[in-house]
N, C-alpha and C positions, 0 to 999 in steps of 0.2 A: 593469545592464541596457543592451542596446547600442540607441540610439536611431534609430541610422541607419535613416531611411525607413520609421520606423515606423505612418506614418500615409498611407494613399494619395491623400488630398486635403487638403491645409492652407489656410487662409485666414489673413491679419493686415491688417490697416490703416493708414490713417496719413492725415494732413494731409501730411506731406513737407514741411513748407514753410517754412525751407529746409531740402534734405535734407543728412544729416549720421553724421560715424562714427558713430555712436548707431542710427542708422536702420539703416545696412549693418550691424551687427553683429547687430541682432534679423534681422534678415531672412536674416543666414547661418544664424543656429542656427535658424532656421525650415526653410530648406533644409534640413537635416541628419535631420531626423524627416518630411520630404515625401517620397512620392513625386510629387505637382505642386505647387508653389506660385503659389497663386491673389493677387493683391495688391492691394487696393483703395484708392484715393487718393480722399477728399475730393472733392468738387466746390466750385467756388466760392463757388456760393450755400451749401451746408452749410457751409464753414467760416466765415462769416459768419452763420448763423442760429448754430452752436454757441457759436464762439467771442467772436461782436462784434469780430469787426476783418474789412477788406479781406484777401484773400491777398497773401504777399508775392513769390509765382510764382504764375503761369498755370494751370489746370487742365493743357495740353495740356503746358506746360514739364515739371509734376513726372510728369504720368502718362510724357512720353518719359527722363526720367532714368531712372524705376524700371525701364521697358521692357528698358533697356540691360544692366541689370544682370543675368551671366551664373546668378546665383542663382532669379532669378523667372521662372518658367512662364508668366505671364498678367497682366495690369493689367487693369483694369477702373476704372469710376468708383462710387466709394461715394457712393449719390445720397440717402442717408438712414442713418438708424444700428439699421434694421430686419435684424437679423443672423440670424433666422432665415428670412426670405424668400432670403438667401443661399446660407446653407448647402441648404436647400431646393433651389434655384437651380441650383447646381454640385455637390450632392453631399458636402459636406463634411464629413472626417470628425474634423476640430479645427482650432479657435480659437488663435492663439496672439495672446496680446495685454502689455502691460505689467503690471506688479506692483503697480503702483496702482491697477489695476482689480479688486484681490482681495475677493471680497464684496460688490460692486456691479457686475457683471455681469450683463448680462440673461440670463438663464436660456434656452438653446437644448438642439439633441437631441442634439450632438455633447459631445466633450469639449474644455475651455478649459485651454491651456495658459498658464502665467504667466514670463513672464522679467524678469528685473530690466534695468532699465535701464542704459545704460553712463553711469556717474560723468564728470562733468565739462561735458557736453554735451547741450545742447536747443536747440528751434528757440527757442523764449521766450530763451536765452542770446544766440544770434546774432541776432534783433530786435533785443533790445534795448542790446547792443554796437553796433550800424550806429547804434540812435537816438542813442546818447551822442556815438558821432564826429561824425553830423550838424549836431548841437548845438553842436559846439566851430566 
């Protein structure tokens, strides 16, 4: 089945932070089934209620990285993790999220797509590589 653009609104997510091949690549095979790709980044305070640490970029730093990128339609700030106020929102007509959100995703009206993550690389990797340098 050819997937191209097969969805007239997509949405995905992220903290970004820091952003990384891992990121560009979900966010290309997101393009490729969008006709808009809608992209939401974390706010600062969310990634701190979520996750329990500072952020290690700026809300305005990652949302202008993502901006840039010739793949994404639109940024926006993910000011909470209410995913069907979004879709709601802007229309959407799929999720595309990681693959470890399989079976613990909040249940919305659209369809959720899953991609694996690319091997090798996360923001958790590049934290905590700068902590160990720091260290030494």
């Amino acid at each position: 089945m050819n997937m191209l653009h097969r969805y007239r609104t997509v949405y995905t997510t992220g903290a970004f932070d820091p952003f990384h091949f891992g990121h560009l690549n979900i966010l290309r095979r997101a393009r490729k089934i969008a006709g808009t790709l809608i992209v939401g980044v974390s706010t600062d305070e969310l990634i701190r209620q979520v996750k329990g640490r500072e952020p290690f970029m700026s809300l305005e730093h990652r949302m202008e990285i993502i901006s840039e990128l010739r793949c994404v339609d639109k940024v926006v700030a993910q000011v909470d993790k209410n995913k069907q106020r979004v879709v709601d929102e802007f229309g959407i007509d799929a999720i595309v999220v990681g693959s470890d959100w399989r079976g613990r995703y909040p249940t919305v009206t659209c369809e959720v797509i899953y991609f694996d993550y690319t091997d090798g690389i996360s923001s958790s990797m590049i934290r905590e590589g700068l902590d160990a340098r720091d260290a030494l």
